[in-house]
N, C-alpha and C positions, 0 to 999 in steps of 0.2 A: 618665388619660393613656394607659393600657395599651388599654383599650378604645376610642379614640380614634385609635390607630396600628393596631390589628387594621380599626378599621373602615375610614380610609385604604387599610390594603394589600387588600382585599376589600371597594371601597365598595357592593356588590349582592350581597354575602353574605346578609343576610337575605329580600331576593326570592330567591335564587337554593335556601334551604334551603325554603322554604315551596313552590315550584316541583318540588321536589324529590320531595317529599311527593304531593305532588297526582299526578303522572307514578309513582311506586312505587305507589300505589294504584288507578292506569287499567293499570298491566302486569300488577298482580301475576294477577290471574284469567286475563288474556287468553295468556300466559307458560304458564299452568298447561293451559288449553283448548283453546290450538294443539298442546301436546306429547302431551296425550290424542288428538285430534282425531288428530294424525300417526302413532299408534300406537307413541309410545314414553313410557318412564316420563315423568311428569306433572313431575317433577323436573328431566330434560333443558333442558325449558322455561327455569326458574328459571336453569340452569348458561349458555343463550346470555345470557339479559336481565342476568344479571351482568357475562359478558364485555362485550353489547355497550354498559352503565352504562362500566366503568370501563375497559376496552383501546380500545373505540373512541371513548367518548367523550373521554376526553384528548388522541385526536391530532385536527391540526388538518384541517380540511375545510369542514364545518360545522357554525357555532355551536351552534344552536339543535335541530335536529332529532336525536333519539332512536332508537337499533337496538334489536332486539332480535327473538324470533323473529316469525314475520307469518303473518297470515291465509293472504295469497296465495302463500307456500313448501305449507303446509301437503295441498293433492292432491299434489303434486310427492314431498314425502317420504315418505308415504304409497304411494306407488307404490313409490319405490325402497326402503323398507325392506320391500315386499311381497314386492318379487323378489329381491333382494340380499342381506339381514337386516339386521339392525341393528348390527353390527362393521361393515360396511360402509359405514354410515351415515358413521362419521368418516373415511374415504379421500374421500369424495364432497365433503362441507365441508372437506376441507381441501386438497384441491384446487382448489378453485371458489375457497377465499379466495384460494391463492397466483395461480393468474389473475387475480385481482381485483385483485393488488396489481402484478403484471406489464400488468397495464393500463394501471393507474394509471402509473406507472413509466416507462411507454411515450407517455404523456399519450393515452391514447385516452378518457378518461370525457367528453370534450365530445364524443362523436363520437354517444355514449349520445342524446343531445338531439334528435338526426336523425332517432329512430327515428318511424315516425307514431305518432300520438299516438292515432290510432283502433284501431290492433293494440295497443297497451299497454292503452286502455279495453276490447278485447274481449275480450285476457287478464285482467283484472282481471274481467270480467262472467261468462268461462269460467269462471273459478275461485271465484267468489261460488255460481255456479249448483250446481255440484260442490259446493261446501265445504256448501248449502242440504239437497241431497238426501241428501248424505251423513248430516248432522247429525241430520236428523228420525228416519230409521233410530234413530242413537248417542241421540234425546231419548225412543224410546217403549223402547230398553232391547233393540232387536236387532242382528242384524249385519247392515249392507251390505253390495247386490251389488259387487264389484269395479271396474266399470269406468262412466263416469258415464253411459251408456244405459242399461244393469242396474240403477242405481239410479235410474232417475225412469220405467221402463216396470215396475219394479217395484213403487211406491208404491200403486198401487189392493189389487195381493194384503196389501201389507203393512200397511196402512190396517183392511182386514176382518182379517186377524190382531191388531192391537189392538183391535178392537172387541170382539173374541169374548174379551180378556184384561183380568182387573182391574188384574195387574200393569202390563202397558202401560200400560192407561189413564190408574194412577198417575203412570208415569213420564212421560207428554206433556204430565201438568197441570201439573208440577213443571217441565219446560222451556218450556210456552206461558207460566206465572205469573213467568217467568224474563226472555220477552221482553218481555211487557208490564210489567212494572218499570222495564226498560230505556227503553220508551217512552215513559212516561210519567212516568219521575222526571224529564224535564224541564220538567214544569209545578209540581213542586215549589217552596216558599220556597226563597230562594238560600241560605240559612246547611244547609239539606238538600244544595243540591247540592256542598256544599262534599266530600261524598262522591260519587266517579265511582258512575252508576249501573250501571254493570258492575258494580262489587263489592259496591254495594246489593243488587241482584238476588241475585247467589252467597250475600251472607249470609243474606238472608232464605230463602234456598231451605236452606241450609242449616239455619239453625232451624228450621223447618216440617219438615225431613225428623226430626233429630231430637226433637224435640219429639211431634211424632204415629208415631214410628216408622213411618217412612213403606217401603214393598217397592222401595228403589229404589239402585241402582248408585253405588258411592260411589269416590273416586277411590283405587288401590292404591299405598300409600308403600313406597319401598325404602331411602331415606337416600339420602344429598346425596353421601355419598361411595361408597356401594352401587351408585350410576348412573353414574359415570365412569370408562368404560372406552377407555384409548387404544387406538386400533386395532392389533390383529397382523399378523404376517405373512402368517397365510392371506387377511386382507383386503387388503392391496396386492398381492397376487397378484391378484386381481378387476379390478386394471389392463387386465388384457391381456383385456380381455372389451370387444367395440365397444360393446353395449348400453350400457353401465357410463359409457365416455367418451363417450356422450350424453348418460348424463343430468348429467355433469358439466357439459356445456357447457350443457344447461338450464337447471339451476342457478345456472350464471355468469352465462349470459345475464339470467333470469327476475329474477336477485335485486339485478344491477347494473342494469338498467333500473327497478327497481320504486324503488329507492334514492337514482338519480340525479333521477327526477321526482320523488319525496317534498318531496328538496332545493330541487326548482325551487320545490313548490308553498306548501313553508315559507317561502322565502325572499318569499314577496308576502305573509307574515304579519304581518312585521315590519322595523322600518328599521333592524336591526342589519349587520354585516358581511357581506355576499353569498357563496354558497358556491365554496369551489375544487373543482372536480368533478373534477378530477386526485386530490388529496390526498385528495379524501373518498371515491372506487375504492379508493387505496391505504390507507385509515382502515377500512373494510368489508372489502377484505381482510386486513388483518392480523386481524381481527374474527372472520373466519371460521376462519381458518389455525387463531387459538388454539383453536376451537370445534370443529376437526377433531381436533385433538391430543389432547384432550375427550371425542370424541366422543358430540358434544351436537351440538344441532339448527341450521340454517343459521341466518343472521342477513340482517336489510336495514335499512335506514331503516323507521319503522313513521310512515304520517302522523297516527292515530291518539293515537298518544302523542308525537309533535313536534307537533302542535298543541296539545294537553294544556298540553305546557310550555311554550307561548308565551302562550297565554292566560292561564295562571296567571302569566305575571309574570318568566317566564326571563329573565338578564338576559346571562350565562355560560353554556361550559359546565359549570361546576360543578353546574348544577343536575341535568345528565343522566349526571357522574359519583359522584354521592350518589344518586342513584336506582338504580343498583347497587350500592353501598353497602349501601340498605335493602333491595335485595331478597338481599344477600348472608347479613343478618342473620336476615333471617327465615328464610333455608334451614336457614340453622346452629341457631336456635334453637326453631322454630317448626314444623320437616319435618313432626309428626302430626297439625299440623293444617287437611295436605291431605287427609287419608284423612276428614275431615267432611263434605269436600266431594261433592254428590251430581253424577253424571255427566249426567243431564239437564238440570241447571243452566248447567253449562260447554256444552252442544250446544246449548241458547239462546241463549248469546254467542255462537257461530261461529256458529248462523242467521242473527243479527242482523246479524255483524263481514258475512258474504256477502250480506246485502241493500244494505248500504251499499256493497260493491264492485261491484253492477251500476251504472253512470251514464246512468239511467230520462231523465235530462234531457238528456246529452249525445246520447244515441241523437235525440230528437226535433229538438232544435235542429239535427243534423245532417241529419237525413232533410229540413228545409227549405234547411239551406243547401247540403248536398252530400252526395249520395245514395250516389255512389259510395265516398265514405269511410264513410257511415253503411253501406254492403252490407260493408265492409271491417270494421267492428266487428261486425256481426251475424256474419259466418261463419265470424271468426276466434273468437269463442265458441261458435259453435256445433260446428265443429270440435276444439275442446278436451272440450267432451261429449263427441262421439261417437267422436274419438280419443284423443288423450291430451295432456297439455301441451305437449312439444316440438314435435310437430309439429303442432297446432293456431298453436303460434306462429310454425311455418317456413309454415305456408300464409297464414296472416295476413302476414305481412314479403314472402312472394312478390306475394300477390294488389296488396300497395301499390306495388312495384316497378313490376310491369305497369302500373297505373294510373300513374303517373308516367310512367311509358314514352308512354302510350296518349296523355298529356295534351302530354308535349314534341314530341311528332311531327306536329303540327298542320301541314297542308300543303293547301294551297289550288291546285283547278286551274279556269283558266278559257279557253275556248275561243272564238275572234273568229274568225267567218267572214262575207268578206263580198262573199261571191257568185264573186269573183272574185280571180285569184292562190292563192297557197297558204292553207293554213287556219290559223290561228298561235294556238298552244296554251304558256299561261304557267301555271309551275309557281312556286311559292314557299314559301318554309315550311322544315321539317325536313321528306326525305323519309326514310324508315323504312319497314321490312318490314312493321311493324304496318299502312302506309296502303298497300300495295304491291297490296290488290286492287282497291281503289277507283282506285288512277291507273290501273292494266291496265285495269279495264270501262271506264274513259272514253276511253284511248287506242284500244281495238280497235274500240270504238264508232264510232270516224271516219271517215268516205268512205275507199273502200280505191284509187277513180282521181282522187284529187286530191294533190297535193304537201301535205308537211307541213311546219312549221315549230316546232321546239320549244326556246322558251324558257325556259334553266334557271337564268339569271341572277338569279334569284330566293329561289332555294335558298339558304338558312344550313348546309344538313348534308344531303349524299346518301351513306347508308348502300352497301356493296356489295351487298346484294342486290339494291337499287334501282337503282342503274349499272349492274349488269348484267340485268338484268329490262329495262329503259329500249334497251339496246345491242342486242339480243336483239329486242325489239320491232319497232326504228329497223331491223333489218336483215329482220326477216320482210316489214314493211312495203316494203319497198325491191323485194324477191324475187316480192311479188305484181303485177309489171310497172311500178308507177308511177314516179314519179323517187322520189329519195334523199330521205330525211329528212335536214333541215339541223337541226341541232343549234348551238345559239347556246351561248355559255358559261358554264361555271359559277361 
């Protein structure tokens, strides 16, 4: 009877524990491999996918989809722990949370939805690219250049540097043998793939290293409580530094966008409760707030591990707050046996996690159906190379502006003359600065000894530059002897 009234008040408790499992075993490498990749202890990792198991998964937003730290924070932190240090690190997360939840708060998270959807894919492709070039560096066992040009105009030196090294060579087999597991453990029997091939790979990379004592970089442990340091005072001092409240706003921006789409793209997973993108801003911020306090690594939505636990059978969020649970457990009991873990292993998951964040198919699809948003993910990626995050994604958010601009401003002019009387020139449309040289060549174009007549009754929207550009015309033309331009209304 007892077991009968448990199963009642938790009738998807058993999908939701098995779900759970499934999701703790796709984080727990990727947790570990973002916090190396970001250049902080490998434990930070563990300390956000905790919080964002059991702080964020309890409040409500949405159901189904899974925080924790991501692929695509990872250049971003890496940056700012390069130039900031790493005390710093926790003013910057705990800032960005309380934004986050000041959003929320503010109901701005639906407004996240507007953003195009081609600067979100060519930040997500910027940052695959990065996170690729970086990685190969971190899988033959050296240090990348700084900034993402240096690292991909650097690859040919660094390439015959591993050639000439047995070390290297070791360690690129041990991250190539890393990704092809990854690849191909999904042609495995399914009772195999009941193990995520992420952490197939990590294990077997990890037997092989020990097992053959293999020359190769293993992950450094410091303890679960050795890693958590709340920030001091000389770090909120770093306030008052503008670099600093950019990358905050990075941050916010980077990690509330990546968060908000996650939720969208979950939510056509499954026909459970659809997300509040209010709640779920103010569920990521408190998320992060706690992560600052911490001073552990930002958090977002991961769609990698919200799909995980949809597929497996998620039914609750119970399942996403047991999945920090387990990864809670294993911190507290299991810390040494991160230090097994070889470092080219984990740089084959982020090569991997950054192939799957280029959208090889979106680009194409677009380039047929619209070229000008497919040049808008290209440069907004390409721009994240060759500058840096923020503003690779303040040029990607301008460049779609303009094109929106360029597309509403649609204005048609057409010219009837016919032979005799004045010449009668109709304007229609939005006129705009943007179409402001094309109506001037056509207007100045016009016989300068005949009367004109201009119809602007046609117009939805005359910009002031345009009325005055137009008034300005109407009166040059006037001045060069002929009669007045009649201007009809607007």
């Amino acid at each position: 009877m007892a077991k009968t009234n448990a199963t009642a008040g938790f009738p998807h408790l058993k999908q939701d524990v098995a779900a759970s499992l499934v999701v703790f075993l796709v984080a727990l490498p990727l947790c570990v491999g973002v916090a190396v990749a970001s250049g902080v202890p490998a434990e930070l990792g563990l300390v956000t996918g905790i919080v964002g198991g059991i702080i964020t998964g309890l409040m409500p937003g949405s159901s189904l989809q899974v925080s924790g730290p991501a692929a695509g924070l990872t250049v971003l932190v890496f940056e700012a722990v390069s130039e900031f240090g790493l005390p710093a690190l926790g003013v910057i997360v705990l800032a960005t949370g309380l934004l986050q939840f000041g959003m929320g708060a503010l109901r701005l998270g639906r407004w996240f939805r507007a953003i195009s959807i081609s600067v979100v894919e060519g930040m997500l492709a910027g940052i695959g690219l990065v996170i690729i070039a970086g990685q190969l560096y971190a899988a033959a066992g050296m240090k990348a250049p700084e900034t993402g040009i240096g690292k991909i105009v650097g690859m040919p030196k660094a390439l015959v540097d591993a050639v000439g090294s047995t070390t290297a060579l070791v360690s690129l087999a041990v991250g190539a043998g890393t990704v092809a597991v990854v690849v191909l453990w999904k042609r495995m029997p399914k009772k195999a793939q009941a193990v995520p091939g992420a952490l197939a790979a990590v294990l077997l990379a990890t037997f092989a290293s020990a097992v053959f004592s293999l020359p190769v970089a293993t992950v450094e442990v410091q303890g679960l409580l050795g890693v958590i340091q709340p920030p001091g005072a000389d770090a909120f001092g770093e306030l008052g530094n503008p670099a600093l409240i950019g990358t905050i706003l990075a941050f916010t921006l980077i990690a509330s966008a990546e968060s908000l789409f996650s939720a969208a793209a979950v939510d056509r997973m499954h026909d459970g409760p659809r997300t509040q993108y209010d709640k779920e801003l103010i569920a990521q911020g408190a998320g992060n707030t706690v992560c600052g306090v911490l001073g552990a690594l930002p958090m977002t939505a991961v769609i990698v591990r919200s799909s995980a636990n949809v597929r497996a059978g998620a039914r609750t969020k119970a399942s996403r707050v047991l999945h920090g649970v387990w990864l809670l457990v294993f911190a507290a009991a299991l810390p040494s046996a991160l230090a097994l873990i070889p470092i080219p292993a984990l740089a084959g998951i982020l090569v991997y996690a950054g192939w799957k964040l280029i959208p090889f198919r979106q680009v194409t699809a677009l380039w047929r159906g619209n070229r000008g948003e497919a040049l808008i993910l290209v440069v907004t990626a390409v721009s994240i190379v060759a500058v840096n995050m923020f503003e690779g994604v303040l040029i990607g958010l301008a460049l779609s502006v303009v094109k929106t601009a360029w597309e509403a401003s649609h204005v048609r002019l057409e010219i009837v003359d016919k032979g005799a009387g004045p010449v009668q020139v109709y304007l229609s449309g939005n006129a705009t600065f943007l179409r402001l040289p094309k109506i001037l060549d056509s207007l100045e174009a016009l016989p300068q000894d005949r009367p004109i007549e201009l119809n602007l009754s046609g117009l939805h929207h005359v910009d002031h530059a345009c009325r005055t550009a137009l008034e300005n015309w109407a009166e040059q033309h006037t001045t060069a002897g002929t009669d007045p331009v009649r201007v009809l209304a607007t």
